[in-house]
Residue frames as qw, qx, qy, qz and C-alpha x, y, z in Angstrom:
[[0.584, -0.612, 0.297, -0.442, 69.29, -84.67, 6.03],
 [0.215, 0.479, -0.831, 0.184, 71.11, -86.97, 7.50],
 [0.567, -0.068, -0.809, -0.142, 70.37, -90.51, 9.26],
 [0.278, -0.622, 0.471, -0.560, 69.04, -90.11, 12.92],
 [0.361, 0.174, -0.881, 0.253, 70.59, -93.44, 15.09],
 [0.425, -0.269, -0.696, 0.512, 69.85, -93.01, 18.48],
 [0.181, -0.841, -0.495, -0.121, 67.21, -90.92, 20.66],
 [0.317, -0.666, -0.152, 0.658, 69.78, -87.90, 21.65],
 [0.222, 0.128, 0.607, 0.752, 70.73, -87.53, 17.57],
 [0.197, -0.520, -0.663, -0.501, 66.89, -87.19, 17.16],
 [0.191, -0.862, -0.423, 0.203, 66.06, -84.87, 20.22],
 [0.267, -0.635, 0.135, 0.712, 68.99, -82.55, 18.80],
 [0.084, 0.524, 0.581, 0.618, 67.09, -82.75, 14.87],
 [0.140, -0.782, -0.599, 0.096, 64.12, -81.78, 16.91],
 [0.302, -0.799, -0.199, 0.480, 65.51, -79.13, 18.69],
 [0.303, -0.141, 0.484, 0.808, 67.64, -77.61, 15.85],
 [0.049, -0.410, -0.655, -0.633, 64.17, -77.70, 13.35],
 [0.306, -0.691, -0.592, 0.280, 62.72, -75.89, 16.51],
 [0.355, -0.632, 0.031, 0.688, 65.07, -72.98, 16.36],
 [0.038, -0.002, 0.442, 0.896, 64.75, -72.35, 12.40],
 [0.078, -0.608, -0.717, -0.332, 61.04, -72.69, 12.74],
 [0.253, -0.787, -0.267, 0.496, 61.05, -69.84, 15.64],
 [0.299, -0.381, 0.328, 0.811, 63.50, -67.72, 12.84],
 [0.075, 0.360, 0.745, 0.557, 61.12, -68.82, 10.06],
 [0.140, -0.766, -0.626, 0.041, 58.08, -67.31, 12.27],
 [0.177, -0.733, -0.017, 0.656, 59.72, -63.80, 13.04],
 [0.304, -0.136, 0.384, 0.861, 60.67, -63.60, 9.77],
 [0.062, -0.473, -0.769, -0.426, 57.23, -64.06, 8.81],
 [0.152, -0.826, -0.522, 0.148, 55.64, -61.57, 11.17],
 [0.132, -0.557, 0.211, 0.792, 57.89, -59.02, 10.23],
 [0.061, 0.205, 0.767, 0.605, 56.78, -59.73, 6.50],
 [0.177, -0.618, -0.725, -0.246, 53.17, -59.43, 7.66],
 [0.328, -0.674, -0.301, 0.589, 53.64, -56.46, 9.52],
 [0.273, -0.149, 0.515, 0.799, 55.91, -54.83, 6.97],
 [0.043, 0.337, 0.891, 0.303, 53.03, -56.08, 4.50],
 [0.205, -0.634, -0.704, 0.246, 50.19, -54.59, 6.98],
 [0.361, -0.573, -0.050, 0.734, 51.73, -51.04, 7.05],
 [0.180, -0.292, 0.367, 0.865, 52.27, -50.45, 3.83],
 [0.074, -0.424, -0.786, -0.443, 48.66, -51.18, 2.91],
 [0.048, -0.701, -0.542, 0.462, 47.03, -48.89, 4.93],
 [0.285, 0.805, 0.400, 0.332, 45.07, -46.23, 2.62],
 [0.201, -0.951, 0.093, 0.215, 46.92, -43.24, 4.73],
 [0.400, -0.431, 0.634, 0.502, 50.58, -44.73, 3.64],
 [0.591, 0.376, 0.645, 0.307, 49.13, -45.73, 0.43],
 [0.205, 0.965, 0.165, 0.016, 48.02, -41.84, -0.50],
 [0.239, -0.913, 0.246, 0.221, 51.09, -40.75, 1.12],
 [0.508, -0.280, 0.649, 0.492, 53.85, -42.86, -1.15],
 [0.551, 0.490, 0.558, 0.382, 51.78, -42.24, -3.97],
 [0.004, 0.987, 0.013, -0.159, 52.05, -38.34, -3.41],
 [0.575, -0.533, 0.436, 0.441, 55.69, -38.78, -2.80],
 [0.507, -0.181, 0.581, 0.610, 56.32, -40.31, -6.03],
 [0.393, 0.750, 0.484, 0.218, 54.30, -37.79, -7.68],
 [0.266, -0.892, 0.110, 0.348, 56.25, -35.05, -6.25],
 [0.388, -0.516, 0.538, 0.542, 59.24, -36.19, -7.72],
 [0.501, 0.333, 0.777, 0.187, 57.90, -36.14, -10.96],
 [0.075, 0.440, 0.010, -0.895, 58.02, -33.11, -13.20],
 [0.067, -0.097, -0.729, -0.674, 55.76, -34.73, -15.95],
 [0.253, -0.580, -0.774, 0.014, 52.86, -35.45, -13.48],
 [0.133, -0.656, -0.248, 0.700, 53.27, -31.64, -12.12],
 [0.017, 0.266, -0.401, -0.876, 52.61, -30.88, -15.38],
 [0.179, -0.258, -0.776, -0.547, 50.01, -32.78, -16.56],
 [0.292, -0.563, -0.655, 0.411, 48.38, -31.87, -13.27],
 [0.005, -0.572, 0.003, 0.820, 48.46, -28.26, -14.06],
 [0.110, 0.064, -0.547, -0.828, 47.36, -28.47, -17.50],
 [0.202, -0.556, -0.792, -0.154, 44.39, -30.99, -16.62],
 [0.115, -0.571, -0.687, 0.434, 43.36, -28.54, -14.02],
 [0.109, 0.423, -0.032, -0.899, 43.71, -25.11, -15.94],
 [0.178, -0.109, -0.799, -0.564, 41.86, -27.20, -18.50],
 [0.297, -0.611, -0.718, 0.148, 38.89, -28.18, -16.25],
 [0.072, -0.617, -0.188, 0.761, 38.80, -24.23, -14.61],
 [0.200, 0.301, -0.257, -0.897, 38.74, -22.50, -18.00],
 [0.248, -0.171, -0.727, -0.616, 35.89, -24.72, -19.17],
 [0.277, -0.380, -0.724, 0.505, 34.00, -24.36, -16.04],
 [0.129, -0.436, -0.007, 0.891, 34.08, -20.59, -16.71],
 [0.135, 0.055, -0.656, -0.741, 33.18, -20.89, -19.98],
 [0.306, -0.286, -0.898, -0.137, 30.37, -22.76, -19.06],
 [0.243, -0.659, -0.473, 0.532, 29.12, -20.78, -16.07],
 [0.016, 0.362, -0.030, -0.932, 29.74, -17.48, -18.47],
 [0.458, -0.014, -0.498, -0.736, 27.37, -18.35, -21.69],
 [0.339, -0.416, -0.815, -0.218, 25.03, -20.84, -19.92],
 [0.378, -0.386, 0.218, -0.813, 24.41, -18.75, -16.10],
 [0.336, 0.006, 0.767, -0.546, 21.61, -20.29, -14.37],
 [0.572, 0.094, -0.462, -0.671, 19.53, -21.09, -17.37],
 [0.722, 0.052, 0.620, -0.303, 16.59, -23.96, -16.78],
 [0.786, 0.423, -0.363, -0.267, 16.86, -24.52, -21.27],
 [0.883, -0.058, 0.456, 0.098, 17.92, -28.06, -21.09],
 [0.764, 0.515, 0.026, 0.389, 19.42, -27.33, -24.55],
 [0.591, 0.599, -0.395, 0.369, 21.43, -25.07, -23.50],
 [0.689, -0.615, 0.379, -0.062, 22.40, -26.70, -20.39],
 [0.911, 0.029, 0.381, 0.155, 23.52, -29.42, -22.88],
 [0.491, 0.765, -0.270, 0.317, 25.51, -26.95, -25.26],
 [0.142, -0.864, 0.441, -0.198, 27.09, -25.54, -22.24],
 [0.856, -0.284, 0.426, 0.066, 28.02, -29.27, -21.20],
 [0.786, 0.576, 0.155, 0.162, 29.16, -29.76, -24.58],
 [0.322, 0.849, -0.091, 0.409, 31.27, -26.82, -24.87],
 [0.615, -0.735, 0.240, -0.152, 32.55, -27.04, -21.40],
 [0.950, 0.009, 0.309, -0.027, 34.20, -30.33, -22.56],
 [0.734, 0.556, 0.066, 0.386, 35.49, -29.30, -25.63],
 [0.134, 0.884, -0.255, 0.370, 37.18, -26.26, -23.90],
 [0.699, -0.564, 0.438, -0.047, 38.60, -28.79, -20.75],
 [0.836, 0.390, 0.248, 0.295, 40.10, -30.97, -24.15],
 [0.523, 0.625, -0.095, 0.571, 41.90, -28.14, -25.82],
 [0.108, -0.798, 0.415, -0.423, 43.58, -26.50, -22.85],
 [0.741, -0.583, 0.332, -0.039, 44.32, -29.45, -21.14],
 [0.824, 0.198, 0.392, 0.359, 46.07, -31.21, -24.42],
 [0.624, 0.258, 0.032, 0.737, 47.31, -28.03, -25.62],
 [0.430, -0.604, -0.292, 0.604, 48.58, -25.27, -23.05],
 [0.304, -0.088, 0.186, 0.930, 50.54, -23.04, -25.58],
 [0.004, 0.473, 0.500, 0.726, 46.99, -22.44, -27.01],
 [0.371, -0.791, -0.479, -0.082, 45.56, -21.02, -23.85],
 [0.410, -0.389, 0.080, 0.821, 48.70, -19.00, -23.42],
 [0.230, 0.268, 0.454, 0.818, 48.12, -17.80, -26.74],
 [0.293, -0.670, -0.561, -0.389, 44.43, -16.75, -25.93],
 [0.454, -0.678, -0.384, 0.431, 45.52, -15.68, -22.74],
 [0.515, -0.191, 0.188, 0.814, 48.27, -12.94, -24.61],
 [0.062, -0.502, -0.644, -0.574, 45.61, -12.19, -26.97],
 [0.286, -0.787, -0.539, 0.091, 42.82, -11.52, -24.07],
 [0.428, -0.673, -0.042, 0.601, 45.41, -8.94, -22.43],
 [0.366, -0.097, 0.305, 0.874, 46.52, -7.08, -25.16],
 [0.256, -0.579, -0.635, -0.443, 42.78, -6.37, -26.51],
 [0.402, -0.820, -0.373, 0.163, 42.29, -4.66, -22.98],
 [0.301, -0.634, 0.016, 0.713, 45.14, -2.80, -22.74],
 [0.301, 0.098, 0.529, 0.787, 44.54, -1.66, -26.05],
 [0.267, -0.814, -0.506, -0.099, 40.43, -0.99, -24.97],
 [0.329, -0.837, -0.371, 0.231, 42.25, 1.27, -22.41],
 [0.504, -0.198, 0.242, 0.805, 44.56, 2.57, -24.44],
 [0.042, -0.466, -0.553, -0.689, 42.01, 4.34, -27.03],
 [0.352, -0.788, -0.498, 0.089, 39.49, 4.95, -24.06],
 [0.367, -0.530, -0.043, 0.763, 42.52, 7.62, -22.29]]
């Protein structure tokens, strides 16, 4: 900065460090606006969807966790029911688990089981005819 002489030098500093502090302050409430927006929990869900969309690894692991979690559900609801045994409430928990594990970490085997299931039926209704 430079030397100010004389009181017109120094009311045109003034008036100069007025005009970048007004530029400094918009810039800053746009920042904090900006800032304000993009934290809100609705924009937050919604950019994090986005960049799950575009993702074909997460639309996968999303589909495997869930057919994992559904077929051990089943499982669970078919051999436990409404039972009150506490043990086997705690197999079925058990087992529930282990079957949400292997189908969510490996798909091909619940294809496999799935190829398997179907062929065994149409084979049930093949003999039956």
């Amino acid at each position: 900065m430079q030397k100010i002489n004389s009181t017109g030098d120094l009311s045109f500093a003034i008036a100069q460090l007025k005009k970048k502090q007004a530029g400094q302050i918009e810039l800053l409430q746009a920042q904090l606006y900006h800032t304000y927006d993009s934290l809100k929990p609705l924009n937050l869900i919604r950019n994090t969807i986005l960049q799950a969309a575009g993702s074909a690894d997460i639309k996968y692991n999303i589909l495997n966790t869930s057919a994992g979690l559904t077929a051990g559900f089943l499982i669970k609801k078919l051999l436990v029911g409404k039972s009150t045994n506490p043990v086997l409430k705690i197999a079925g928990n058990a087992l529930m688990f282990g079957v949400t594990n292997l189908v969510g970490k490996h798909p091909g085997f619940m294809i496999a089981v799935k190829d398997k299931f179907f062929k065994m039926i149409r084979y049930h209704r093949a003999v039956s005819s």
